[in-house]
N, C-alpha and C positions, 0 to 999 in steps of 0.2 A: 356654752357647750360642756362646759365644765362639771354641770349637774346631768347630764347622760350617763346614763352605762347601759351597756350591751347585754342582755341576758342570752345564753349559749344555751338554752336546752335544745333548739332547732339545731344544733350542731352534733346533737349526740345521736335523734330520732326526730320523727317524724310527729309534729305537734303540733298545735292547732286547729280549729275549724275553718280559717281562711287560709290554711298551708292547706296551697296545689303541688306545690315542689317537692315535696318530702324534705326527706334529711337533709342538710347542706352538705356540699363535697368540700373535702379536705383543699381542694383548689380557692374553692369560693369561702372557705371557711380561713383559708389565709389570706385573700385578696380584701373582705372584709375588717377582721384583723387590724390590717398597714391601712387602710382608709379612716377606720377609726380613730386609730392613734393620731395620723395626718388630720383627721377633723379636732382634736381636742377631747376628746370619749375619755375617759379616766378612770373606768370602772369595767371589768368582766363578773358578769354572776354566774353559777355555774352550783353544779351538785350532783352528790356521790351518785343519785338515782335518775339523772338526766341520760337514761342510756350510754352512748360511749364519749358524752361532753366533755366528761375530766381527761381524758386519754388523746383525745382528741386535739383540746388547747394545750395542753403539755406537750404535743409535737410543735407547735407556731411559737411564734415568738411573740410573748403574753410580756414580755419588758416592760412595756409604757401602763401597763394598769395594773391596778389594784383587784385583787381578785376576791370575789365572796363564794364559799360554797357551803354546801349543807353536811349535817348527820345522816347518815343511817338510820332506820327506821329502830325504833329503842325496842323494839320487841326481840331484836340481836341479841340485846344483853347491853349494859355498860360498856364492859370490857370491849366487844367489837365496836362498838361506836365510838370510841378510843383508838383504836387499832385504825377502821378507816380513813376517821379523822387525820390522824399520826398519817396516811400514806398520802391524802389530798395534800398535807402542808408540804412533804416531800415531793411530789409530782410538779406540784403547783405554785408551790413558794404563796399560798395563800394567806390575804392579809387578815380574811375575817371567816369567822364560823357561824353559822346558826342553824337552830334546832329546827329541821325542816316542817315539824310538826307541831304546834300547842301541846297536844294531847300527851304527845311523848314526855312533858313534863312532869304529867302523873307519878314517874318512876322518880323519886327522892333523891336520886345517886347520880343521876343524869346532868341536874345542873353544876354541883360540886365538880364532877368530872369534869364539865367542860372550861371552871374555875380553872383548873390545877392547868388545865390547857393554857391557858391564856399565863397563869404566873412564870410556867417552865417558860415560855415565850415563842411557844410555839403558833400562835396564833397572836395577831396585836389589838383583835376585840374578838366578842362574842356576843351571840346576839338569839334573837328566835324571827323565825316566819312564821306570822298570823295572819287569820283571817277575820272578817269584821266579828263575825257572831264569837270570835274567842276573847273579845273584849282586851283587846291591845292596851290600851292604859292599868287596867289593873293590874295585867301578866308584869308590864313594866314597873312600879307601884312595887309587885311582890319582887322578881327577880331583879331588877336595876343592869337591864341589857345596854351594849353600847350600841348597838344598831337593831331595827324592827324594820323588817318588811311586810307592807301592808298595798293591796290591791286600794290603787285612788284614780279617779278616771273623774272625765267631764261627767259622763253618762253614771258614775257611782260617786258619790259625794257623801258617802252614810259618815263615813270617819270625819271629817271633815266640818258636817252640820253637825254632828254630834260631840264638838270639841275635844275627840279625840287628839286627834292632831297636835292641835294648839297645850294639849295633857303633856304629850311625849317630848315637845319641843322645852316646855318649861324645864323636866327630867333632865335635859342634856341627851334625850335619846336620838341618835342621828336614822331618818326615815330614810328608805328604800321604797320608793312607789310601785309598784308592779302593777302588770293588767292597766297601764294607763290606757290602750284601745280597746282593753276588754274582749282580745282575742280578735280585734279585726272587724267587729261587732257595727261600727258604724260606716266601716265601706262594703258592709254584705249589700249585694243586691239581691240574694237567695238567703234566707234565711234557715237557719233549720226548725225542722217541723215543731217543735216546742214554745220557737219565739214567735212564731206569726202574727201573734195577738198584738207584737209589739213595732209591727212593720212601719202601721200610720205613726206614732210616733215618732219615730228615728227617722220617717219620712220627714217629718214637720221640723226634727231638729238640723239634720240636713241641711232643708231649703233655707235656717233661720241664719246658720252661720255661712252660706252661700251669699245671702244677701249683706252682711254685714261685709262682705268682701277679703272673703275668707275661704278657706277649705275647710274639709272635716279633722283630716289629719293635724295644718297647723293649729287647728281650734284645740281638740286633745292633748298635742301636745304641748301647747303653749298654757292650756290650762295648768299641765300640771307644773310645768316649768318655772311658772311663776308664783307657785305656794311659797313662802318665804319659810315653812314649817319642814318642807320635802328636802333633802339635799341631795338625791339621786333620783331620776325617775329612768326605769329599768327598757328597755323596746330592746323588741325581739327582727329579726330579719331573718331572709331565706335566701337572699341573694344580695349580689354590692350595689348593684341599680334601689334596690328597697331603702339602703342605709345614706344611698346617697340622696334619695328623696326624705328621708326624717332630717338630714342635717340641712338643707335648705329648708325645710317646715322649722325647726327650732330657729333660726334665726329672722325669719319671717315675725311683724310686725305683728302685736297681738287685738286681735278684733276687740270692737265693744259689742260684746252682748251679757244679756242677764244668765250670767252663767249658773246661778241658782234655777234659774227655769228649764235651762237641758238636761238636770237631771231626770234618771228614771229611780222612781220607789217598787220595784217590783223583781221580789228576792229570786226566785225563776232566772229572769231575766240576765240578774247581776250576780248572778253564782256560776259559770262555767260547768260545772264539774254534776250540774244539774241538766243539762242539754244533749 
């Protein structure tokens, strides 16, 4: 349970293509919370642009974890991306930073800034969130991040076959998994209009970890759980009933199947932000 963490943007707005609930209520966003901590969870992720997630877990009692949040978009300026920053560690007592964008590192002055962060001690690592096509081992290679968050799923395996992974881990860079369900992607039974093409598939992966004697959920999560390379893998919830079915899927018995065959190769598919 110890590699869990919690990702809180559903606690600031309403996100997801499998969120029916909207936003979580400050109710359920505290009864979640106390169950996590109670399960072993050790980790909140959270950021400045998660609508009102900073403001939010800064009312609850955030004690038992470690918190990660993001930058401001660099187009601020430094200086505000500084200033944010400065109010997330005060709000939050955050332990880590990272740049919520690659791109944002185009700006020369952004990474030094968030340097000088980490030595005043205001932050106890630093780090960036990427995406596959921003090529994570280089970024690491050039900046030398303490933590990288990177989207790894049964169903997305590109980092993973591509020894990225196995790149960042050599570094000493400690991994953040995100999108391990991919947005909820393997328990749509509606798909949205984009993915249809990808319905028979997910259908066949389904039936295969069904048979293995399995679910879909403990398959995902157990996949990513057990990368020896990942040391967080990130899941989102919308209510305490959801949290309380991932912590019995984590500790559920991990199926034998060829997990190299449930991946999918179809960038559409494995990019959200295209759907």
């Amino acid at each position: 349970m110890n590699k869990l963490g919690l990702g809180t943007v559903q606690f600031g707005q309403a996100y997801g293509v499998s969120n029916k609930r909207g936003q979580v209520t400050l109710d359920d966003a505290r009864a979640i919370l106390a169950r996590a901590a109670q399960g072993g969870v050790t980790l909140l992720d959270t950021a400045a642009n998660y609508g009102e997630s900073e403001q939010v877990l800064a009312a609850l009692d955030t004690a038992p974890f470690r918190i990660v949040t993001k930058t401001i978009h660099a187009r601020h300026g430094v200086d505000a991306v500084v200033a944010r920053a400065r109010q997330s560690a005060r709000a939050l007592k955050a332990d880590t930073l990272l740049v919520h964008a690659a791109a944002d590192l185009a700006d020369a002055a952004l990474w030094p800034a968030l340097q000088a962060l980490k030595a005043e001690g205001v932050f106890r690592r630093i780090g960036i969130s990427t995406y596959a096509a921003d090529d994570p081992a280089a970024l690491a290679a050039r900046f030398r991040p303490d933590v990288m968050q990177l989207p790894v799923s049964l169903l997305d395996q590109r980092l993973l076959k591509d020894g990225t992974l196995a790149r960042l881990a050599a570094m000493g860079v400690e991994v953040h998994a995100r999108s391990v369900f991919l947005q909820g992607l393997l328990f749509l039974e509606t798909l949205p209009p984009k993915l249809q093409s990808a319905a028979p598939r997910l259908a066949a992966i389904r039936t295969w970890i069904i048979h293995a004697g399995s679910t879909p959920l403990a398959a995902a999560l157990g996949f990513v759980l057990s990368r020896p390379e990942i040391a967080i893998a990130l899941v989102g919830v919308t209510a305490p009933g959801e949290l309380e079915e991932i912590l019995a899927a984590a500790s559920a018995p991990l199926p034998a199947l060829d997990w190299d065959a449930l991946a999918l190769d179809d960038e559409t598919v494995l990019t959200p932000s295209l759907w």
